[in-house]
C-alpha positions as CSV (number, residue, x, y, z in Angstrom):
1,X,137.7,-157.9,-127.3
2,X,136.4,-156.1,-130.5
3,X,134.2,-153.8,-128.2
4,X,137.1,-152.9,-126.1
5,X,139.2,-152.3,-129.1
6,X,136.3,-149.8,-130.5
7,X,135.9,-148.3,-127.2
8,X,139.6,-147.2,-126.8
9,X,139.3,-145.9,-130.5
10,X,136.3,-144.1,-130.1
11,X,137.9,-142.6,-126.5
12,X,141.5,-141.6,-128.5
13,X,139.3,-140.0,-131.1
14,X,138.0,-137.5,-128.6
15,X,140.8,-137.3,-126.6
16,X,142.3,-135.8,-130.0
17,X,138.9,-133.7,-130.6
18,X,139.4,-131.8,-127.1
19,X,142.6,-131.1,-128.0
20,X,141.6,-128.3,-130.5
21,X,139.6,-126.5,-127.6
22,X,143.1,-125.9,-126.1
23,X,144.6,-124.5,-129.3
24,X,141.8,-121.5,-129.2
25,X,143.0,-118.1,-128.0
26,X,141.4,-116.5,-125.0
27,X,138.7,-114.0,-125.4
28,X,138.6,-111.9,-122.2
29,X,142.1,-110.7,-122.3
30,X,141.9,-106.9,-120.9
31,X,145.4,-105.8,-120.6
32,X,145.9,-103.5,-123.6
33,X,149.6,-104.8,-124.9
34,X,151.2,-105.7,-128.9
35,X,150.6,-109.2,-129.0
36,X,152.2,-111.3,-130.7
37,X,151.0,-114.2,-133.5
38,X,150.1,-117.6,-132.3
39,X,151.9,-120.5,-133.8
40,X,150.2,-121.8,-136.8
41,X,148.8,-125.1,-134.7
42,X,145.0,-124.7,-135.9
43,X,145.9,-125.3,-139.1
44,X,147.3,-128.9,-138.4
45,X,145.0,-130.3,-136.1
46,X,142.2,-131.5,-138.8
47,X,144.7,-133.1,-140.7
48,X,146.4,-134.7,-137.7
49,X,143.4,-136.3,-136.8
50,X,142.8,-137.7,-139.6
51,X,145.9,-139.2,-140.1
52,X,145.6,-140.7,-136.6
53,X,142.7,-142.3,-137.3
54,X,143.9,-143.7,-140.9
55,X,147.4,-144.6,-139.2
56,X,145.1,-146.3,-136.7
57,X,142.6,-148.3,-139.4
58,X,145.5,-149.5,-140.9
59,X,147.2,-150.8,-137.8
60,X,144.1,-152.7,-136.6
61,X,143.3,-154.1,-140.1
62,X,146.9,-155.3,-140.3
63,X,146.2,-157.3,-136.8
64,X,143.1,-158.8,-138.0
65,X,144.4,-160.1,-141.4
66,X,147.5,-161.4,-139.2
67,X,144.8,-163.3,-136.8
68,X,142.9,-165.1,-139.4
């Protein structure tokens, strides 16, 4: 059980890491047009994560005290 609950973890954490590849703007854009700014979510994805994975630590450590 504690190997599938590090598993799912470990897959959630880079479920979230992929995530930033789709926050990245597109390089080969060739129509020449006034574009306008991209919403600030790069700046909130580091700290997302890692309040994830603290809300998640805490939530598993809360089970384990709760089992014994």
């Amino acid at each position: 059980m504690k190997k599938c609950k590090l598993t799912g973890v470990l897959l959630f954490i880079f479920c979230l890491n992929s995530l930033t590849l789709l926050a990245q703007e597109a390089t080969d854009f060739s129509d020449d047009v006034e574009d306008v700014p991209t919403a600030p979510i790069d700046n909130w994805i580091p700290y997302m994560i890692l309040l994830v994975i603290g809300f998640g630590y805490v939530m598993l450590n809360k089970k384990t005290i709760a089992a014994k």
